[in-house]
GUNU-953150 format. One line per 5 residues: number of its first residue (from 1); for each residue x, y, z of C-alpha. Coordinates in nm, 4 decimals, always signed. Layout:
# residues N
NUM = X,Y,Z | ...
//
This chain:
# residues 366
1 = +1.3969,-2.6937,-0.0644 | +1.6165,-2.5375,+0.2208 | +1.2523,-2.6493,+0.4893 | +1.3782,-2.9764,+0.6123 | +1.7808,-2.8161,+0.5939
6 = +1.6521,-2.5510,+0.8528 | +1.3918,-2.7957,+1.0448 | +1.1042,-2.6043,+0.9318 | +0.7222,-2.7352,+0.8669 | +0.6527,-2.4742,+0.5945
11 = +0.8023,-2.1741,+0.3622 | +0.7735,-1.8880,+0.6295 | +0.8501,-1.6234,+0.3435 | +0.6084,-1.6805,+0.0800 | +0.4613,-1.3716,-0.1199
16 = +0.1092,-1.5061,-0.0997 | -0.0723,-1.2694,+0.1569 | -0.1292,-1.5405,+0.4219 | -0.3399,-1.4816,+0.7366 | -0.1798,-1.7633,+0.8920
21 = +0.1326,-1.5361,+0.8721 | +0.0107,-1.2258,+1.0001 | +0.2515,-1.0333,+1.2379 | +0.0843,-0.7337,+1.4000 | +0.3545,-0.4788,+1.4717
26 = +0.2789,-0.1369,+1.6854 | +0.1036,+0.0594,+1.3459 | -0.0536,-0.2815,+1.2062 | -0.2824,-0.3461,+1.5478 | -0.3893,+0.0194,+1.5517
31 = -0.5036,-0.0323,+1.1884 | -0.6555,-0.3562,+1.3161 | -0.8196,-0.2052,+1.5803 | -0.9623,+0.0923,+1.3687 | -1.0995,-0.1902,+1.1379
36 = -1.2663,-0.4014,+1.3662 | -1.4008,-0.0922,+1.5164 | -1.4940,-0.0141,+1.1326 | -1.6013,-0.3061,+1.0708 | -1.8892,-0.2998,+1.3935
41 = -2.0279,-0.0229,+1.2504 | -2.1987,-0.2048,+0.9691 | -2.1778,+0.1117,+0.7490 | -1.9398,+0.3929,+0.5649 | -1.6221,+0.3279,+0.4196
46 = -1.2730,+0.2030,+0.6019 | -0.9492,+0.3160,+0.4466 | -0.6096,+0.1246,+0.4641 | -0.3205,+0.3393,+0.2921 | +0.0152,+0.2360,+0.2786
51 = +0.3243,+0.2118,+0.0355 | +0.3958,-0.0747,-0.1778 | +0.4344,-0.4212,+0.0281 | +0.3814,-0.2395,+0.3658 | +0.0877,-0.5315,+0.3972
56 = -0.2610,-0.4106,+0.3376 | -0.3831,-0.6995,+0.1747 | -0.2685,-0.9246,+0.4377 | -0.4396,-0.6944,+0.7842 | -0.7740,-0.7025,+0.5395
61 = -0.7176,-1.0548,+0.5108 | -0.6806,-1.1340,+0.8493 | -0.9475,-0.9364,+0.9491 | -1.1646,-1.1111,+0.6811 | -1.0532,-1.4439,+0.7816
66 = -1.2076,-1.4146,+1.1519 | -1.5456,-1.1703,+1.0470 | -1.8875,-1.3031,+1.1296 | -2.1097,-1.5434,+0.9077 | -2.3505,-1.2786,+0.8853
71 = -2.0597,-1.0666,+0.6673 | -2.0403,-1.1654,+0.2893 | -1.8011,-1.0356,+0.1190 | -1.6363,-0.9915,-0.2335 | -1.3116,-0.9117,-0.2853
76 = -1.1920,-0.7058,-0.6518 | -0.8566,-0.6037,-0.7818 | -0.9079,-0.2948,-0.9208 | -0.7598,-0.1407,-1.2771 | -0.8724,+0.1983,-1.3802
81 = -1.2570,+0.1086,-1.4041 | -1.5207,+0.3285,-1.5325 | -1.8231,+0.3634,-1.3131 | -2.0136,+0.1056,-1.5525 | -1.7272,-0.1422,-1.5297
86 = -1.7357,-0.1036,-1.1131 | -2.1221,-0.2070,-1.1197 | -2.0709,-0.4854,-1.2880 | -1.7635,-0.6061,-1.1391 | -1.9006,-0.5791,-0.8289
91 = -2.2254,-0.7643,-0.8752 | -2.0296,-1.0540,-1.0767 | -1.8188,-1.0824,-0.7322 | -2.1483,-1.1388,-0.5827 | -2.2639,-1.3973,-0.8016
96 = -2.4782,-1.2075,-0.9848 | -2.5029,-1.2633,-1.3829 | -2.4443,-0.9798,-1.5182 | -2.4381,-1.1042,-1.8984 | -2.6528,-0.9216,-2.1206
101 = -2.8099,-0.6621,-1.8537 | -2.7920,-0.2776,-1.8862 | -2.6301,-0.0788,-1.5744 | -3.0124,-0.0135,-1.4716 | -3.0589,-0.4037,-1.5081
106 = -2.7278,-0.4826,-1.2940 | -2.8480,-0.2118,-1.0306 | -3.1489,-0.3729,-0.9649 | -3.0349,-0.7176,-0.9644 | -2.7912,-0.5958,-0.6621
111 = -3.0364,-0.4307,-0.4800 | -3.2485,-0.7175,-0.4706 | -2.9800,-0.9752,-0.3776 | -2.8919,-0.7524,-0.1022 | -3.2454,-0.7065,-0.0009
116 = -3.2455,-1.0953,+0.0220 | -2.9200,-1.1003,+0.2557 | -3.1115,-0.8494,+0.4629 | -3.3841,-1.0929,+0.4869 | -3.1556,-1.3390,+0.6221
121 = -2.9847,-1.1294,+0.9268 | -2.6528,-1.0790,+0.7210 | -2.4759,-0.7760,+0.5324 | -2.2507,-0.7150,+0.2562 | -1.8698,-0.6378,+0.2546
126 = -1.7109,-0.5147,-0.0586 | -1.3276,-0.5095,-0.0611 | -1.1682,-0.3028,-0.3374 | -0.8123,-0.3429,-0.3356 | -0.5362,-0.0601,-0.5341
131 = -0.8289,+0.1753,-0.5061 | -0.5763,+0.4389,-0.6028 | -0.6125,+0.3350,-0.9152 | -1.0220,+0.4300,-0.9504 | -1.0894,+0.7548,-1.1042
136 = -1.2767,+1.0492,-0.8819 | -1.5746,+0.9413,-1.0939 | -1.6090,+0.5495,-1.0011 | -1.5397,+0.6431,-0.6281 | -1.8344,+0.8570,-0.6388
141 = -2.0244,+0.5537,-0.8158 | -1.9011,+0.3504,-0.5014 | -2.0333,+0.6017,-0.2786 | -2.3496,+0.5629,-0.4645 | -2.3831,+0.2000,-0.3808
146 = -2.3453,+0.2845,-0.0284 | -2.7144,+0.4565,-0.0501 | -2.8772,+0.1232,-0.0576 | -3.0874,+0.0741,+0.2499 | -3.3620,-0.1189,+0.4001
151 = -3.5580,+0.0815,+0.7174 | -3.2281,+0.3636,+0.7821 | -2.9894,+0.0463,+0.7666 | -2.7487,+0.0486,+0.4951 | -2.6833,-0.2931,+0.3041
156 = -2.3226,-0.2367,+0.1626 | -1.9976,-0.1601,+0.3309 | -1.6756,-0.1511,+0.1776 | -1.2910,-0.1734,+0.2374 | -1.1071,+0.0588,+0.0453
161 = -0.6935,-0.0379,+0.0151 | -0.4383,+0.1623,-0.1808 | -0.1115,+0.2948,-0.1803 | -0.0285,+0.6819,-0.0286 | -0.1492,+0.8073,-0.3856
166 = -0.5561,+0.7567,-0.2555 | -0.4940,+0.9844,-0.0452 | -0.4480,+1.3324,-0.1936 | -0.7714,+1.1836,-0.4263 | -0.9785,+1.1798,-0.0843
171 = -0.8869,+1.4921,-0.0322 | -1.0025,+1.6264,-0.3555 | -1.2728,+1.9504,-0.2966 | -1.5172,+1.7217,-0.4394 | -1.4906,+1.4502,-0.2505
176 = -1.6599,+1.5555,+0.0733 | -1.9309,+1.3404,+0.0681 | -1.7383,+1.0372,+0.0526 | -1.4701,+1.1753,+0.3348 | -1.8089,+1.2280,+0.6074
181 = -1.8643,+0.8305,+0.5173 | -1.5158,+0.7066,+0.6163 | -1.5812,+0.5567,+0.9172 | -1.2092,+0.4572,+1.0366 | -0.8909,+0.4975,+0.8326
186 = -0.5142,+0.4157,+0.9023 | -0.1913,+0.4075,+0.7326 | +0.0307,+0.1502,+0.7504 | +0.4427,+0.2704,+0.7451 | +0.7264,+0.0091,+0.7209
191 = +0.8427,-0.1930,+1.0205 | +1.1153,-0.0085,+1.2095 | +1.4823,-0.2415,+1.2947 | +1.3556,-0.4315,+1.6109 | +1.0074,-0.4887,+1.4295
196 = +1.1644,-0.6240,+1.1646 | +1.3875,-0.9117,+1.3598 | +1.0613,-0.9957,+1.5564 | +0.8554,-1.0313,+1.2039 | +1.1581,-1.2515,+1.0585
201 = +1.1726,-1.4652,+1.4192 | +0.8090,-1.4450,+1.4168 | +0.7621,-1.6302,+1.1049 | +1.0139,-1.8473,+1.1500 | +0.9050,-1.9958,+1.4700
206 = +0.5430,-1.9761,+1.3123 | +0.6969,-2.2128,+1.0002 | +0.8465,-2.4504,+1.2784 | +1.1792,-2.2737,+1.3437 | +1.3111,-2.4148,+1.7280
211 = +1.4925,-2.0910,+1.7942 | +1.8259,-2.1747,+1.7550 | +2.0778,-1.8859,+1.6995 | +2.0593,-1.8823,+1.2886 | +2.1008,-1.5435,+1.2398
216 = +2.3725,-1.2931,+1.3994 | +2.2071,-0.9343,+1.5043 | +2.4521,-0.7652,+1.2536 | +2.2430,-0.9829,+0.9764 | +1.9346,-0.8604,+1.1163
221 = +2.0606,-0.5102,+1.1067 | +2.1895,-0.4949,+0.7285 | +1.8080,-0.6788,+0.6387 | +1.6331,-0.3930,+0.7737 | +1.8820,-0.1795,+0.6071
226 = +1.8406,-0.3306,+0.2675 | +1.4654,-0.3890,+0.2786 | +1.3829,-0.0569,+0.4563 | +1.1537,-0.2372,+0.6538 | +0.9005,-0.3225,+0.3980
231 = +0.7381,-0.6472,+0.4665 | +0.6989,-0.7871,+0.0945 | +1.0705,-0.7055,+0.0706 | +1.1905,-0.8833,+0.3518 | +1.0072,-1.1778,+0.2499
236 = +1.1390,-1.2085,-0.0757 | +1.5189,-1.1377,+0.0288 | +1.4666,-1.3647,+0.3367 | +1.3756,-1.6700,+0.1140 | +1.6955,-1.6238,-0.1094
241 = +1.9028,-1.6384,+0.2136 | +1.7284,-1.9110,+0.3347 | +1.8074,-2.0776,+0.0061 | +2.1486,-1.9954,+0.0128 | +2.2267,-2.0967,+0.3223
246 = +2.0724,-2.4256,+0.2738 | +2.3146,-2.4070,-0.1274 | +2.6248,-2.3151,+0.1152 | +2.5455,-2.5965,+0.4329 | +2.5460,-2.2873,+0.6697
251 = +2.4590,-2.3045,+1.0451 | +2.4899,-1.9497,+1.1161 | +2.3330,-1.6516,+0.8750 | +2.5946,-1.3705,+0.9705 | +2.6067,-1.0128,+0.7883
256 = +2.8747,-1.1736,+0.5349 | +2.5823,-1.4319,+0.3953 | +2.3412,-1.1384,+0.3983 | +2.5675,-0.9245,+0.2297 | +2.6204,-1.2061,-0.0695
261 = +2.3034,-1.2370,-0.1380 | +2.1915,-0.8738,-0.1297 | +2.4814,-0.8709,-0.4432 | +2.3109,-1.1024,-0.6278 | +1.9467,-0.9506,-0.5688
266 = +2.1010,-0.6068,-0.6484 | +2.2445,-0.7423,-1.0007 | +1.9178,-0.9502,-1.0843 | +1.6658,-0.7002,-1.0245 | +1.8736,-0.3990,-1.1501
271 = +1.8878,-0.2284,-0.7935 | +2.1427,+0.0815,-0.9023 | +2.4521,+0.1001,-0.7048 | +2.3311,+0.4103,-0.4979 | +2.5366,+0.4782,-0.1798
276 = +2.3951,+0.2862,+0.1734 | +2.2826,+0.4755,+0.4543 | +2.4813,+0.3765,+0.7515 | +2.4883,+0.4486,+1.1062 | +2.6645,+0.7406,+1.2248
281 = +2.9316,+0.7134,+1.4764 | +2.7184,+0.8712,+1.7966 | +2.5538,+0.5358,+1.8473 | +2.2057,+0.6759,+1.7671 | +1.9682,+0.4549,+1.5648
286 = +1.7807,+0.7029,+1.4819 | +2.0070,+0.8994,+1.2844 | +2.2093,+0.8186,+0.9397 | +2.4363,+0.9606,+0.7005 | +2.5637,+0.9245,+0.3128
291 = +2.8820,+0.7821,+0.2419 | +3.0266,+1.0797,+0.1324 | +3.2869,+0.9408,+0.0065 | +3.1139,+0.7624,-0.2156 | +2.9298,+1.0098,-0.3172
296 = +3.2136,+1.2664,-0.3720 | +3.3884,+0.9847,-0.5831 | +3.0759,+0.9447,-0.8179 | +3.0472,+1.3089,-0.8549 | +3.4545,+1.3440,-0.9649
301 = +3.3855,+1.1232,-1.2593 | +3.1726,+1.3859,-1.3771 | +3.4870,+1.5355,-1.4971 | +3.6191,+1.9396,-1.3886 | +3.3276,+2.1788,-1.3762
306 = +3.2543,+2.5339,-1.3739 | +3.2957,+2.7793,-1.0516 | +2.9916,+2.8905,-0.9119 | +2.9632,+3.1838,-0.6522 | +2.7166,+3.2483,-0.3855
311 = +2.6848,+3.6585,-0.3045 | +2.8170,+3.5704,+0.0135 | +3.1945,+3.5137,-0.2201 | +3.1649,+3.1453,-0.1525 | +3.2754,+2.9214,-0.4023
316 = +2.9735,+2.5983,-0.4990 | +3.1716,+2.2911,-0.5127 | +3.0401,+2.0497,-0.8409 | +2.8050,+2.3321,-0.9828 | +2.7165,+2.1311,-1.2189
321 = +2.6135,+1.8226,-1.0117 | +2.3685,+2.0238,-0.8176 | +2.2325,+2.1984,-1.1360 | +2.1234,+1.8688,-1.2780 | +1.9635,+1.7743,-0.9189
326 = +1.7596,+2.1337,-0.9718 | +1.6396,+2.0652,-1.2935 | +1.5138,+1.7191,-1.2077 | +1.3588,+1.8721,-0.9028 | +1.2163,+2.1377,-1.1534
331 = +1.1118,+1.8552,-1.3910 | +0.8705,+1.6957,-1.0407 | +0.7328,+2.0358,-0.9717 | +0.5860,+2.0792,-1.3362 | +0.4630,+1.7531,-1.3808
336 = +0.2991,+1.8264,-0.9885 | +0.1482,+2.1512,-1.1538 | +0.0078,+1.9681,-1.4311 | -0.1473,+1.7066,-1.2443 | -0.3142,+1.9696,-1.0157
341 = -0.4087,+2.1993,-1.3902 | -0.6078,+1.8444,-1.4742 | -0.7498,+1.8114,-1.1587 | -0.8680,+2.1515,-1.1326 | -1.0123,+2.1327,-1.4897
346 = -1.2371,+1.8230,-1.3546 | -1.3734,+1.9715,-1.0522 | -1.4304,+2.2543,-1.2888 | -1.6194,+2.0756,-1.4920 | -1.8155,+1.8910,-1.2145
351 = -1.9040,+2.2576,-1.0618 | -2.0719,+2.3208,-1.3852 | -2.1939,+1.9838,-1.4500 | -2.4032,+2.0894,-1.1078 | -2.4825,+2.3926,-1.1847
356 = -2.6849,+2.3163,-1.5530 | -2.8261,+2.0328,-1.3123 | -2.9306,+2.2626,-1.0143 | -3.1284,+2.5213,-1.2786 | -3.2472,+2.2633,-1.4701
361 = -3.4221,+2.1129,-1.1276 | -3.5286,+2.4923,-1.0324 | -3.6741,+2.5924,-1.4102 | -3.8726,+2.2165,-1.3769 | -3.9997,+2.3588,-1.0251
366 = -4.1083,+2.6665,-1.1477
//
């Protein structure tokens, strides 16, 4: 709609992961670098970690979009599988038909097909995207897969790509034997304020954008501010400014358009009216503050509260305000303690799991 308003070819914003589109900033080549290098291995597992919309897809993409003809590769979206569900999936991505077969059946059927690619001078790449999602057990039935070889060469590589949550998982006592097959790993963090002009120029001049002055740096600024630098973000609040620049006839996308349309993304997607972080008066970037101002006036609404005293004879200010901040921070630590009681119950059962195996193997021996 607002394309031929703006004199551009193409929607430089879309949501659709687009190689096309690909921007590498300063963490986003070192993860493609790591991958490639990965990826020349022809073995082990690569790792891409990052938080929600940070673009993981999109660097696997990109990578995938310039690999070798010798590479095929499968790509799968990955709920909370069981191990059983993983084979399968996995060989249907390969074309296999899985209909009717027993795991055994499937597992054979795989090994064969990539016996044949073997045959033919190429390799297979499995991508497994939201891996943070798998369960300790179906990672370990990945690693499995990873044990098919033909003369020492191994026949299956895969991309894992999930957000910060895989990793603590990776690190899990019991997961060793996967870590020592991670052969390259990176994290990818949100774009910092220049990055983020660059990626919004960058796409626009890759969607047919002249160059013109269309946006003011103080737009640019308050972007970055609102989006926190997360690519997926950016993309979806840049396309509503587009669009209402192209609504309002405007030659010039200042911090006062920005600002408009950050309202009405705030109201339709229920943002809550928390406080901005803004720069502080030294001129330093790097550093911000709370309004405390608005802060202090949320907190008076609260109503009077009780005196609290430190042993020191200092009176607390809003006792009660920071008493509701402990107990939600109490709240995180137990439910942190009960996901590390379950976890520890697993590996406990895993440990013994090994053990009835490892004297069952001895007593057969004997």
């Amino acid at each position: 709609m607002y394309e031929s308003f703006y004199g551009l070819d193409s929607k430089p914003f879309q949501l659709t992961p687009d190689p096309a589109f690909f921007f590498a900033s300063k963490w986003h080549k070192r993860a493609m670098s790591y991958l490639q290098y990965g990826l020349s291995q022809a073995e082990g597992f690569i790792v891409i970690t990052g938080d929600i919309g940070t673009g993981k897809t999109t660097i696997a993409n990109s990578l995938l979009s310039d690999i070798e003809d010798d590479i095929v590769a499968a790509q799968i979206v990955t709920p909370k599988l069981t191990p059983d569900e993983l084979v399968k999936m996995v060989a249907s991505k390969f074309g296999i038909d899985v209909a009717g077969l027993t795991k055994a059946d499937i597992l054979k059927e795989l090994e064969g097909f990539l016996y044949e690619l073997s045959k033919h001078g190429q390799r297979a790449l499995l991508l497994v995207d939201e891996a943070q999602n798998l369960p300790l057990e179906t990672i370990e039935e990945l690693r499995m897969l990873s044990n098919f070889q033909q003369n020492g060469k191994p026949l299956l590589q895969s991309f894992l790509l999930g957000q910060e949550e895989l990793q603590p998982i990776l690190r899990a006592p019991n997961m060793e034997q996967f870590r020592q097959r991670i052969v390259a790993s990176c994290h990818l963090a949100p774009l910092v304020e220049e990055e983020t002009k660059r990626y919004i120029e960058y796409r626009m001049e890759h969607a047919g954008w002249n160059g013109n002055a269309l946006f003011s740096d103080e737009a640019f600024a308050r972007i970055h501010q609102f989006t926190r630098g997360v690519p997926r973000k950016i993309n979806t609040l840049m396309d509503r400014i587009l669009l209402f620049g192209f609504l309002e006839e405007l030659d010039v996308l200042d911090e006062t358009a920005v600002n408009t349309v950050i309202n009405e993304v705030r109201e339709e997607m229920f943002v809550p009216e928390t406080p901005d972080l803004t720069d502080s008066d030294d001129g330093d970037d790097d550093d911000e503050e709370l309004d405390l101002e608005a802060v202090m006036a949320q907190i008076q609404q609260k109503g009077p509260h009780k005196k609290l005293i430190t042993p020191n004879g200092n009176e607390v200010q809003d006792a009660e305000y920071y008493k509701g901040m402990l107990a939600e921070l109490v709240d995180a630590l137990d439910d942190a303690i009960a996901h590390k009681v379950k976890l520890t119950q697993y590996i406990d059962k895993m440990l013994k799991k090994k053990y009835k195996t490892y004297v069952r193997l001895k007593e057969d021996g004997e």
